[in-house]
Every structure is written in C-alpha cells, then in structure tokens.
N, CA, C and O atoms as a CHARMM CRD file, in Angstrom:
* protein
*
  320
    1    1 UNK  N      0.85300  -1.16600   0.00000 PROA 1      0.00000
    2    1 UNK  CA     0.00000   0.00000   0.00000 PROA 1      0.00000
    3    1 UNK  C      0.90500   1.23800   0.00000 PROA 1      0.00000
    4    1 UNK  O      2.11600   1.23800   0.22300 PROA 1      0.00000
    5    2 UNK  N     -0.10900   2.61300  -0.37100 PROA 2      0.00000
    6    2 UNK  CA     0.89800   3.94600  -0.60800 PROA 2      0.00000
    7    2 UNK  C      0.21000   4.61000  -0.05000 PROA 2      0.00000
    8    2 UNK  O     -0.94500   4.29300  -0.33400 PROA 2      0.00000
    9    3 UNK  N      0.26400   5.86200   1.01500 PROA 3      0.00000
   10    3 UNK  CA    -0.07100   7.00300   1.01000 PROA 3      0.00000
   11    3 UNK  C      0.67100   8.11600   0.47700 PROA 3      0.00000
   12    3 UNK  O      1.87300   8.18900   0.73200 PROA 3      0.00000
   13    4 UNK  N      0.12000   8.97400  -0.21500 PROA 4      0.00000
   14    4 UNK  CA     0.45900  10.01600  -0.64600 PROA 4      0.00000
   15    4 UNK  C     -0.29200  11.40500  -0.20100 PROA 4      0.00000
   16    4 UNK  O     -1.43300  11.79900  -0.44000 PROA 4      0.00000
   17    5 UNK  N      0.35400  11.75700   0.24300 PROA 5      0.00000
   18    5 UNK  CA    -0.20100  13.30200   0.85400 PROA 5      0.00000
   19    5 UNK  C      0.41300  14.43900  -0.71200 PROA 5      0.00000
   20    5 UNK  O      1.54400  14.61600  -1.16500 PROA 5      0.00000
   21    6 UNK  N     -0.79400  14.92900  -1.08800 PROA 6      0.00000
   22    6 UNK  CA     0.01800  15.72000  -2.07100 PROA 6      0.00000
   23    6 UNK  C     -0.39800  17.18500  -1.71600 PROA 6      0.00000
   24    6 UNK  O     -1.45500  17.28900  -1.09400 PROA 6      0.00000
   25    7 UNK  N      0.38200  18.50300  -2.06600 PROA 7      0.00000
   26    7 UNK  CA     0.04900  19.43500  -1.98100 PROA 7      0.00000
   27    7 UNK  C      0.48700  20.15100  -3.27200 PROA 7      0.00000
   28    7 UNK  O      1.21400  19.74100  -4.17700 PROA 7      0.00000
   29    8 UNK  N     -0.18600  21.40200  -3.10800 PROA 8      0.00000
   30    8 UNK  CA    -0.33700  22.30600  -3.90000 PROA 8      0.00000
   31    8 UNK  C      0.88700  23.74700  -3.89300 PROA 8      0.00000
   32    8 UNK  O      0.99100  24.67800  -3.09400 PROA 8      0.00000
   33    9 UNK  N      1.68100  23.41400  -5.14100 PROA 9      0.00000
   34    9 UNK  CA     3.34500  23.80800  -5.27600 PROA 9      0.00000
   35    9 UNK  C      2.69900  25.35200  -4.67800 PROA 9      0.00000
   36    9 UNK  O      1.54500  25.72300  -4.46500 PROA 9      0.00000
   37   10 UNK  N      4.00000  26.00800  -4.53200 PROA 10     0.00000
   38   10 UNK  CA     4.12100  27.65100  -4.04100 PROA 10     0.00000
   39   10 UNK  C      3.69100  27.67200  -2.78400 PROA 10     0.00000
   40   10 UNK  O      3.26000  28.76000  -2.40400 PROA 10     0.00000
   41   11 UNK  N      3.67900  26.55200  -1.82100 PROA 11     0.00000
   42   11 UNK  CA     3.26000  26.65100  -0.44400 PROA 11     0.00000
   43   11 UNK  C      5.17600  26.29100  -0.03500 PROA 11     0.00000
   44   11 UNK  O      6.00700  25.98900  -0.89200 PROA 11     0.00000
   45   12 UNK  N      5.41300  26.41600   1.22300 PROA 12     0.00000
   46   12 UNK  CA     6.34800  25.91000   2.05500 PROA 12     0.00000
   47   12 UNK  C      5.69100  24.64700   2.93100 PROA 12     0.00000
   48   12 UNK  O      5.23100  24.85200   4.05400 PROA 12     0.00000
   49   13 UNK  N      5.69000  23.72300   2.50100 PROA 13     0.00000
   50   13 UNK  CA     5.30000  22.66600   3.51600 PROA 13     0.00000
   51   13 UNK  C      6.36400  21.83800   4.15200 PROA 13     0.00000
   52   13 UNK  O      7.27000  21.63800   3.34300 PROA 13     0.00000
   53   14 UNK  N      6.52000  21.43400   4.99800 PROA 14     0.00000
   54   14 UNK  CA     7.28500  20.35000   6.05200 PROA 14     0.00000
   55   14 UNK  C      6.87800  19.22800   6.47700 PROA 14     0.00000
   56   14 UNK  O      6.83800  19.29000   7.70600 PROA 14     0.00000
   57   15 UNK  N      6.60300  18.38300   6.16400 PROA 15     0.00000
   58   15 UNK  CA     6.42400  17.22200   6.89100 PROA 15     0.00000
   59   15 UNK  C      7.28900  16.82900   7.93600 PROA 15     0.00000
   60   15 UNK  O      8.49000  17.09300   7.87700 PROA 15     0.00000
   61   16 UNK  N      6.83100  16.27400   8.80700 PROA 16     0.00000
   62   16 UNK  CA     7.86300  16.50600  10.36100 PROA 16     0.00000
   63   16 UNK  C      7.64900  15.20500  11.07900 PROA 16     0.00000
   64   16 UNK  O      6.64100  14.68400  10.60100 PROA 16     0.00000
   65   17 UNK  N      8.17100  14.46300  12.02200 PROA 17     0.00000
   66   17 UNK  CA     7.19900  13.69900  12.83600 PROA 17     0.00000
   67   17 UNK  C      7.47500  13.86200  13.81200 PROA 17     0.00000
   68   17 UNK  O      8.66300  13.74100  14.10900 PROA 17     0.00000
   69   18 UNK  N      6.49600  14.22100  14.81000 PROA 18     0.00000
   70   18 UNK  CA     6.63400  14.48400  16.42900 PROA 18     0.00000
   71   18 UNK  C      6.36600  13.64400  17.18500 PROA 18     0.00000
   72   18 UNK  O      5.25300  13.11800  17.16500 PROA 18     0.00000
   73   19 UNK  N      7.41000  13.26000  18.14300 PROA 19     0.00000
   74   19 UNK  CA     7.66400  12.30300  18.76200 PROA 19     0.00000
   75   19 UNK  C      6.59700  11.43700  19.61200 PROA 19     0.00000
   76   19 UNK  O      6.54300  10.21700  19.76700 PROA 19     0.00000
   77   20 UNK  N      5.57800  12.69300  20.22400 PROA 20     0.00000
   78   20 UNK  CA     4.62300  12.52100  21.50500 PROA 20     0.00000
   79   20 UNK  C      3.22800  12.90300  20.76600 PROA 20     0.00000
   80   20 UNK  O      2.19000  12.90200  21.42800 PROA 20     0.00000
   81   21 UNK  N      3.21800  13.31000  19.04800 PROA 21     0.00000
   82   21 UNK  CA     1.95500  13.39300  18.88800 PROA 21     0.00000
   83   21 UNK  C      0.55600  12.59100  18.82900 PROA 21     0.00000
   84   21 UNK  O     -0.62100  12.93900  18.92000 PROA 21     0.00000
   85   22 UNK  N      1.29000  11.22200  18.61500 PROA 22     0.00000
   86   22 UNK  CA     0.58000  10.51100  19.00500 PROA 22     0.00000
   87   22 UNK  C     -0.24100   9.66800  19.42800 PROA 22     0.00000
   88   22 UNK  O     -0.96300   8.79400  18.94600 PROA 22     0.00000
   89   23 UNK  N      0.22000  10.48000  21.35800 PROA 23     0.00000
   90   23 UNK  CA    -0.50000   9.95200  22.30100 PROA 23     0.00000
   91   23 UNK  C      0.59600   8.79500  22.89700 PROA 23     0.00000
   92   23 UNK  O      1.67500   8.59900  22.33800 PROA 23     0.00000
   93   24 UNK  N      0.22500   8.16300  23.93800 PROA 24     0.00000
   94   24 UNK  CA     0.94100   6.76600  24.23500 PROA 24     0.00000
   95   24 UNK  C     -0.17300   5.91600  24.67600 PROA 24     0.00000
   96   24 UNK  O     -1.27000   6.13500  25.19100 PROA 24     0.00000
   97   25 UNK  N      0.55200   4.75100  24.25900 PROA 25     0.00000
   98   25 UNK  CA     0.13300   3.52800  24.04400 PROA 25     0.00000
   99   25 UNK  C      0.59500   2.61000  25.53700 PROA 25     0.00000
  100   25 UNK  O      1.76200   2.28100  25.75400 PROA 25     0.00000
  101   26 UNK  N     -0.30800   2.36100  26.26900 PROA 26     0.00000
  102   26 UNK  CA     0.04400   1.75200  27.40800 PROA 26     0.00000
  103   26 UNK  C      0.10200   0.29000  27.18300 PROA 26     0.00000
  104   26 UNK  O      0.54300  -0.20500  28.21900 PROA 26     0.00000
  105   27 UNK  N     -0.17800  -0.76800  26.16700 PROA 27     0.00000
  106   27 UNK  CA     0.06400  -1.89400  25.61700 PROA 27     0.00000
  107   27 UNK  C      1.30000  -2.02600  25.30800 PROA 27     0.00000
  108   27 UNK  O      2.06700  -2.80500  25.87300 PROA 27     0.00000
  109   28 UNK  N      1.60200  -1.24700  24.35000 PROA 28     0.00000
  110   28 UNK  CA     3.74500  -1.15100  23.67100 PROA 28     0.00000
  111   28 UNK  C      4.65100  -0.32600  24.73700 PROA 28     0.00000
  112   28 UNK  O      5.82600  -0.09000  24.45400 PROA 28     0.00000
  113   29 UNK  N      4.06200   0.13100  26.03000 PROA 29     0.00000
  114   29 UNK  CA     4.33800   0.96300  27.04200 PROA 29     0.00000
  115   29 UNK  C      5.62500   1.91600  26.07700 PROA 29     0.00000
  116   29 UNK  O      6.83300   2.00600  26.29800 PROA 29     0.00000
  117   30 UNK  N      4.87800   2.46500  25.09400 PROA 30     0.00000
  118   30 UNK  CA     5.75800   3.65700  24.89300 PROA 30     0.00000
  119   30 UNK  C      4.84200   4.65300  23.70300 PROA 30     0.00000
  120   30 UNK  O      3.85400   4.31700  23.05100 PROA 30     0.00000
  121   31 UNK  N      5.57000   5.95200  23.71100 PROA 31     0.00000
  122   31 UNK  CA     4.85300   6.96500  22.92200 PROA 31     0.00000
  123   31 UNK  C      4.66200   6.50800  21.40100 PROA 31     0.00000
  124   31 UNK  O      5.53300   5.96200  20.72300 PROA 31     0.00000
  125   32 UNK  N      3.40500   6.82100  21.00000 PROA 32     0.00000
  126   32 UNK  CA     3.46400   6.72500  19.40600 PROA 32     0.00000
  127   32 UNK  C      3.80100   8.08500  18.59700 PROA 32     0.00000
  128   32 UNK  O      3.14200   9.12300  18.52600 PROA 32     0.00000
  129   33 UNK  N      5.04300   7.74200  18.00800 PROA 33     0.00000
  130   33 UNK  CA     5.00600   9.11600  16.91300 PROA 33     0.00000
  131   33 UNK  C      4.15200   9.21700  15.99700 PROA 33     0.00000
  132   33 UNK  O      3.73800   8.19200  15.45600 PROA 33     0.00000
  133   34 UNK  N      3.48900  11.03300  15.44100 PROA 34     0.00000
  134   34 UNK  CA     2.72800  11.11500  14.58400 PROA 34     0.00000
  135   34 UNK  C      3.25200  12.02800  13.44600 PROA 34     0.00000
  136   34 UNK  O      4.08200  12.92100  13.61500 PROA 34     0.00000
  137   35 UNK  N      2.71000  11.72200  12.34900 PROA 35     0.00000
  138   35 UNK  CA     2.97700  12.79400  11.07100 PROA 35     0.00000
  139   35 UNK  C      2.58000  14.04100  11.05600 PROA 35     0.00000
  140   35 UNK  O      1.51700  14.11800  10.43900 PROA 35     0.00000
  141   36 UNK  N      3.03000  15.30800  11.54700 PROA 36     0.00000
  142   36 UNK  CA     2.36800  16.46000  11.41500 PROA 36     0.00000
  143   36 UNK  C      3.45100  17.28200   9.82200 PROA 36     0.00000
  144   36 UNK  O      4.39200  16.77500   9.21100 PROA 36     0.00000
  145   37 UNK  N      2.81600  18.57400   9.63400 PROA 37     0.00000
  146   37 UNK  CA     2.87800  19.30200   9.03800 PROA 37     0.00000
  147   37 UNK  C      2.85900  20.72400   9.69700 PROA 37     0.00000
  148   37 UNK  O      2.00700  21.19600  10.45000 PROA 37     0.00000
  149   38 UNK  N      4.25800  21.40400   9.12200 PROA 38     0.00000
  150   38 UNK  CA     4.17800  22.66600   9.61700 PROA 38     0.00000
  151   38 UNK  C      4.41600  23.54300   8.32700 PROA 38     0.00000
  152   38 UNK  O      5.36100  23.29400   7.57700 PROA 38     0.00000
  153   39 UNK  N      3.56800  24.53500   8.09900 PROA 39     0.00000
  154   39 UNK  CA     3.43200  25.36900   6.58500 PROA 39     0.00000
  155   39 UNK  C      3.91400  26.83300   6.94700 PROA 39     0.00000
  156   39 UNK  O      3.35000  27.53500   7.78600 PROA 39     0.00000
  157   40 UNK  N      4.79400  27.13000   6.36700 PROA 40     0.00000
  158   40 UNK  CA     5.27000  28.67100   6.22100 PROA 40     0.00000
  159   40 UNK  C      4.49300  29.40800   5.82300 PROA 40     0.00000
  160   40 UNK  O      4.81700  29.76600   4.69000 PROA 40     0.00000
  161   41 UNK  N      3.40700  29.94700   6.22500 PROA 41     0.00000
  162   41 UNK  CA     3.31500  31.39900   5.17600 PROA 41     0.00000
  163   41 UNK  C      3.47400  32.97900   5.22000 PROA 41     0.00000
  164   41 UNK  O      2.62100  33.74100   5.67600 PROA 41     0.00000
  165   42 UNK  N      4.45500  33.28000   4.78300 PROA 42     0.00000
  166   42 UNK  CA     5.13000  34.43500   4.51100 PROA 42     0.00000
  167   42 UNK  C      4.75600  35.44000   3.52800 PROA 42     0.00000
  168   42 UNK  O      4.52200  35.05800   2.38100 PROA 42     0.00000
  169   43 UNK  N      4.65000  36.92000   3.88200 PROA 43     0.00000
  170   43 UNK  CA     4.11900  37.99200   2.92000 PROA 43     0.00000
  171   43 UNK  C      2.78500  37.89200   3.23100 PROA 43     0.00000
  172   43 UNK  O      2.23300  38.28300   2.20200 PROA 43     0.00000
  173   44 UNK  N      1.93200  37.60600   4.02500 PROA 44     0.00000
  174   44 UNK  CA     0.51000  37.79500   4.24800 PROA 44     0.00000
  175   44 UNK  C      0.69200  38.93000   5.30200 PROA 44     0.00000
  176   44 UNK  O      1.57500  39.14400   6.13300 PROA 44     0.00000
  177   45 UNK  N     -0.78700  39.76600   4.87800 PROA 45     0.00000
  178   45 UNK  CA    -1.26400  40.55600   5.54200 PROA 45     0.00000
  179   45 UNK  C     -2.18100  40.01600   6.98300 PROA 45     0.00000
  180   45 UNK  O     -2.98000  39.10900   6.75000 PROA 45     0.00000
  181   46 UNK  N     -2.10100  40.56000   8.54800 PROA 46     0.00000
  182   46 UNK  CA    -3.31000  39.87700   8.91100 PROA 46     0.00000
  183   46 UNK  C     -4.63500  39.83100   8.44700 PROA 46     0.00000
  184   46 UNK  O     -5.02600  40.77100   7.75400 PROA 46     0.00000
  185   47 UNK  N     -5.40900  38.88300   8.71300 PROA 47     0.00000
  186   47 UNK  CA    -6.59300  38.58100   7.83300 PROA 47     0.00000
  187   47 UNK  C     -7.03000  38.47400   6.62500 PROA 47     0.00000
  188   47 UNK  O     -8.11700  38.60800   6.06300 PROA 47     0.00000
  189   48 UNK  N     -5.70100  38.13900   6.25600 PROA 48     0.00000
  190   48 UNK  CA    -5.40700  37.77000   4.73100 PROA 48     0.00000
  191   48 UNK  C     -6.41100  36.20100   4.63800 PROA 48     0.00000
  192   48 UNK  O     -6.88600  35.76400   5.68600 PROA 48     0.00000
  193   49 UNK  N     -6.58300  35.67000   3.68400 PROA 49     0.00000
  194   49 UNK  CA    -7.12800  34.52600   3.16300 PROA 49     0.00000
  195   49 UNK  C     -6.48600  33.75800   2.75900 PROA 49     0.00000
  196   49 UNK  O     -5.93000  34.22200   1.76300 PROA 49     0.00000
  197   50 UNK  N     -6.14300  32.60100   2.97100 PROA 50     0.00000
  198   50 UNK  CA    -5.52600  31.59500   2.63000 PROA 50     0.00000
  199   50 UNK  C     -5.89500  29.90100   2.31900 PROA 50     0.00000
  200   50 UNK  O     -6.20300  29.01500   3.11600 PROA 50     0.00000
  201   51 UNK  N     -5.77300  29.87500   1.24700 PROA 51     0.00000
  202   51 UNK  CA    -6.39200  28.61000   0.67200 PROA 51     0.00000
  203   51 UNK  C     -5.06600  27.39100   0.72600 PROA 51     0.00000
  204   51 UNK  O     -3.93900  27.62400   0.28600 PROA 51     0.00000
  205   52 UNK  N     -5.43200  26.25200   1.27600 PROA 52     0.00000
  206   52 UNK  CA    -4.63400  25.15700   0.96800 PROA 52     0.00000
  207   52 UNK  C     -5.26300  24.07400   0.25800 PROA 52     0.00000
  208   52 UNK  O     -6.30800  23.62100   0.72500 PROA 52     0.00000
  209   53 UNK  N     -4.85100  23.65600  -0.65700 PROA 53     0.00000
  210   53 UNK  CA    -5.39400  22.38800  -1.40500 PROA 53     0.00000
  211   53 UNK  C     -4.62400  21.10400  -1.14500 PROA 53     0.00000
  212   53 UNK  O     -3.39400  21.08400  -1.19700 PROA 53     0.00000
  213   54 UNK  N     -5.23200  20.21500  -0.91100 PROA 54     0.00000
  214   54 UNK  CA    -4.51500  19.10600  -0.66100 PROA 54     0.00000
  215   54 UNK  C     -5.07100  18.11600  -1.21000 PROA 54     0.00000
  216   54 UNK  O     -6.21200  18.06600  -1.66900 PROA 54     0.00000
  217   55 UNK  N     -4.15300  17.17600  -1.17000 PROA 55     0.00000
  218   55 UNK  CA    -5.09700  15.51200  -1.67500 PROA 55     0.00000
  219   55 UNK  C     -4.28900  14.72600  -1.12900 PROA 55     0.00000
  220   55 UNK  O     -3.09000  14.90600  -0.91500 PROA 55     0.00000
  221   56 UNK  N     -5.21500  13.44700  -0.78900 PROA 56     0.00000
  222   56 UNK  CA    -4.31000  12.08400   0.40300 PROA 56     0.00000
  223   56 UNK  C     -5.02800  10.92100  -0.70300 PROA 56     0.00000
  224   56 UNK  O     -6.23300  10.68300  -0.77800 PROA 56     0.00000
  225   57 UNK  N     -4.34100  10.52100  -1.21600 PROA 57     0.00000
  226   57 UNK  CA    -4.54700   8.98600  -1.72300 PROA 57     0.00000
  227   57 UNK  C     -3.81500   7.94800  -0.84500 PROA 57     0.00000
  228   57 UNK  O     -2.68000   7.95400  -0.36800 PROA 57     0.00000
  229   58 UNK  N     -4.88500   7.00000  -0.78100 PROA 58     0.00000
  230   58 UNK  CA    -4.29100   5.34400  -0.17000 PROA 58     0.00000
  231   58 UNK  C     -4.65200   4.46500  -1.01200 PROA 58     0.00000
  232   58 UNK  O     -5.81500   4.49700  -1.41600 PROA 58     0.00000
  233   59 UNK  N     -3.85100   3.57900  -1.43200 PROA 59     0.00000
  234   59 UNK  CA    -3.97600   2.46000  -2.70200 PROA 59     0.00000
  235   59 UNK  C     -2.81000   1.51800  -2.45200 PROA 59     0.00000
  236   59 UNK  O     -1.82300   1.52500  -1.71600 PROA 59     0.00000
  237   60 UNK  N     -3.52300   0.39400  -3.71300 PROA 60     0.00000
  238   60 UNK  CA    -2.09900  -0.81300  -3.16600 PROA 60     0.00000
  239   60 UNK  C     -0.96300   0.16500  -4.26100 PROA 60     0.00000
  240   60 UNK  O     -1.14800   0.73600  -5.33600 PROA 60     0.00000
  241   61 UNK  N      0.30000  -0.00500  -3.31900 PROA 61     0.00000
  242   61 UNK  CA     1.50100   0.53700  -4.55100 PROA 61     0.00000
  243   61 UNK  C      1.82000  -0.58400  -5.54000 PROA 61     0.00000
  244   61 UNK  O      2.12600  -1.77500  -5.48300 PROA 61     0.00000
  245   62 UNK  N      1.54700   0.61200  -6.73900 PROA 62     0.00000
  246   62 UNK  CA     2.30800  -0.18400  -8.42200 PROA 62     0.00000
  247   62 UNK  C      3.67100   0.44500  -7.99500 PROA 62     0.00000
  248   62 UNK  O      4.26100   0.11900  -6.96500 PROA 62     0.00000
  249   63 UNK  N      4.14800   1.45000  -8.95300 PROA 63     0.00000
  250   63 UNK  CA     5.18800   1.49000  -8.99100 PROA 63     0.00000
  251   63 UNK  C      5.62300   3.54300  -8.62700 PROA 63     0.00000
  252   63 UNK  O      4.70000   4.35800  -8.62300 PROA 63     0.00000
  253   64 UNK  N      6.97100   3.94300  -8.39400 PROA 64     0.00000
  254   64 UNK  CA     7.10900   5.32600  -8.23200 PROA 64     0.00000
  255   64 UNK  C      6.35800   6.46900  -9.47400 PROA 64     0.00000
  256   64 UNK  O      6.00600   7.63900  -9.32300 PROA 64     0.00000
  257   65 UNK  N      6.30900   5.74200 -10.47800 PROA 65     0.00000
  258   65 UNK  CA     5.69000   6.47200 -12.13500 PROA 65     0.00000
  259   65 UNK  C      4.41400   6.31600 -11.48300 PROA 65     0.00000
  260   65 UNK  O      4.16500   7.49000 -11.20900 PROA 65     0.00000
  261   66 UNK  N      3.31500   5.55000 -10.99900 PROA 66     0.00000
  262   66 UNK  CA     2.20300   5.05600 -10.70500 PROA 66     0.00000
  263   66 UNK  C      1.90800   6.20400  -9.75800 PROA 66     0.00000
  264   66 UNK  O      0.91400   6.86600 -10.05600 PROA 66     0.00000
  265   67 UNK  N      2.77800   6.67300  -8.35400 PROA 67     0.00000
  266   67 UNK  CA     2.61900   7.54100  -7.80400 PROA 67     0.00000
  267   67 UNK  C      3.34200   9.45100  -8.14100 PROA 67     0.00000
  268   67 UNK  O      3.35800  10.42700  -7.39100 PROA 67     0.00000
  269   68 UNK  N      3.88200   9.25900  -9.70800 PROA 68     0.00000
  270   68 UNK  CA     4.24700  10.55000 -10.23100 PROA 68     0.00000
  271   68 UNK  C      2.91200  10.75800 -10.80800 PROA 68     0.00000
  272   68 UNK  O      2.38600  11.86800 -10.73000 PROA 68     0.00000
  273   69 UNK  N      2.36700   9.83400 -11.34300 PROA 69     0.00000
  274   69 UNK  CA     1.11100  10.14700 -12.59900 PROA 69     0.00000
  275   69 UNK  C      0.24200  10.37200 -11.55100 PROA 69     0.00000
  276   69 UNK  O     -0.71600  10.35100 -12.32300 PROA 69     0.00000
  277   70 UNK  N     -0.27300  10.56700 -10.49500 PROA 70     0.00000
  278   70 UNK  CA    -1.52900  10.42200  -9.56900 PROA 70     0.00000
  279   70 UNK  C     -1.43400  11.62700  -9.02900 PROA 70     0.00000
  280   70 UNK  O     -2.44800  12.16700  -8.58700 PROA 70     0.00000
  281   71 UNK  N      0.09100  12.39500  -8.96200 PROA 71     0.00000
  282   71 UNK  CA     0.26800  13.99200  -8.80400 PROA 71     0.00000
  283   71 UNK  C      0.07500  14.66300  -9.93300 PROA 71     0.00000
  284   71 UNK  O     -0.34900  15.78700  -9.66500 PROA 71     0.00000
  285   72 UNK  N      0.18300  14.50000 -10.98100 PROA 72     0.00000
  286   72 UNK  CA     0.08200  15.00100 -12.05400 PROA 72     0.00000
  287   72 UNK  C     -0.95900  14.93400 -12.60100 PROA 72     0.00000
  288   72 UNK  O     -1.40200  15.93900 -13.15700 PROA 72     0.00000
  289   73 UNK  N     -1.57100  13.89300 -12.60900 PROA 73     0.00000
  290   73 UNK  CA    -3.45700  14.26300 -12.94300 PROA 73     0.00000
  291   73 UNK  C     -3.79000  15.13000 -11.78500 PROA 73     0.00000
  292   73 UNK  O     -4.04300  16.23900 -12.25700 PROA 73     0.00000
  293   74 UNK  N     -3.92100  15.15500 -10.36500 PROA 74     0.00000
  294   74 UNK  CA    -4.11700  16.13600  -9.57900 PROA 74     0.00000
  295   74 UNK  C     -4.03300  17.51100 -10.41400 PROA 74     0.00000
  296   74 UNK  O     -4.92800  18.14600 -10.97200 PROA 74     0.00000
  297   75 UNK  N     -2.70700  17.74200 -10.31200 PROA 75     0.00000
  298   75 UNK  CA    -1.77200  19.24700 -10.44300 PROA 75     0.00000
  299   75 UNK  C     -3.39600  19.76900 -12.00700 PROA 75     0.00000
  300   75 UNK  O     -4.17900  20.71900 -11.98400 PROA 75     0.00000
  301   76 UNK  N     -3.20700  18.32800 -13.36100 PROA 76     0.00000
  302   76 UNK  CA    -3.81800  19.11100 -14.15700 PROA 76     0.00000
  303   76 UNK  C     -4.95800  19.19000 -13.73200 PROA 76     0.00000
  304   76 UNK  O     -5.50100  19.64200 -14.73900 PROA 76     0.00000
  305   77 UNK  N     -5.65300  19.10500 -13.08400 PROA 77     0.00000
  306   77 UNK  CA    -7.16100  18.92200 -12.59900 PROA 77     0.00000
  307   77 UNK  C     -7.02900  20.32900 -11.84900 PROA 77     0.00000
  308   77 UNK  O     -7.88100  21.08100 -12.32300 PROA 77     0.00000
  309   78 UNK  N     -6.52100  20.75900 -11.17500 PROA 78     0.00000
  310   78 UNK  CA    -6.31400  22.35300 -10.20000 PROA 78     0.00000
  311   78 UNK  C     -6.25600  22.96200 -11.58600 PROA 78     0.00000
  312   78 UNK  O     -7.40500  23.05900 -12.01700 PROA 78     0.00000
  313   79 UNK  N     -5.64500  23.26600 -12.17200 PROA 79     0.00000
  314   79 UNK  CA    -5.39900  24.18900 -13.27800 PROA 79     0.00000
  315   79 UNK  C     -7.00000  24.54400 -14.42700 PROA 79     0.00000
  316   79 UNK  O     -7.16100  25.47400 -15.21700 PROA 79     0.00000
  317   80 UNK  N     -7.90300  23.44800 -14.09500 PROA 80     0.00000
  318   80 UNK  CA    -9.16000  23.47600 -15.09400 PROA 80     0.00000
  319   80 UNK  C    -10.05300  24.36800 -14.01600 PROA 80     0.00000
  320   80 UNK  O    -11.20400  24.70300 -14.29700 PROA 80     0.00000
C-alpha cells in the first residue's frame, strides 16, 4: 500500500514527525510518533485569506511512475 499526501506547489510545507503526537500507548508501554505538518506562510497581511489544497490517496503501490502520474493528474485537474 501507498499514502500520498500531495500538496499544492508555491506553499512551504514540512512534513515533520513528532515524537509525543501521538498519544501513548500503554500496551507497547511507549509513545506513538505522529505525522504532522508545519506550513510557512510568509508575505501575508493579517486577515489575509488563505487557501490550501490538498489531496491524500491510499492504494495498493504499483510502482514510483504510478505515484508521479496520480500527482500530475491532480496538479492538471487544479489548473481546469
């Protein structure tokens, strides 16, 4: 299987993983790390508007081309 978190270019995104996000697990008696995201945005005014587009696909993995082409129909699909 693949997840793909895709976003939408001209953002600053980070994918990060924090150690204690989460939660702990008193069965594996230890913390579960979680996937967060931390996004830059720079040059905004306050109360500026800000749009993020995203897309999360989960599927069985074919191959890395399988998960280039699945950003790229995205990307052309934003542009219509």
């Amino acid at each position: 299987m693949v997840l793909i978190y895709m976003f939408e270019r001209g953002h600053e995104i980070i994918p990060y993983m924090s150690p204690s996000g989460g939660g702990y697990n008193a069965e594996l008696e230890r913390k579960c790390p979680a996937w967060d995201f931390r996004y830059r945005l720079s040059g905004l005014t306050p109360g500026e508007e800000v749009v993020l587009r995203t897309r999360l696909v989960y599927k069985p993995f074919v191959s890395r081309e399988d998960v280039l082409a699945e950003y790229e129909a995205w990307r052309e699909g934003l542009a219509q």
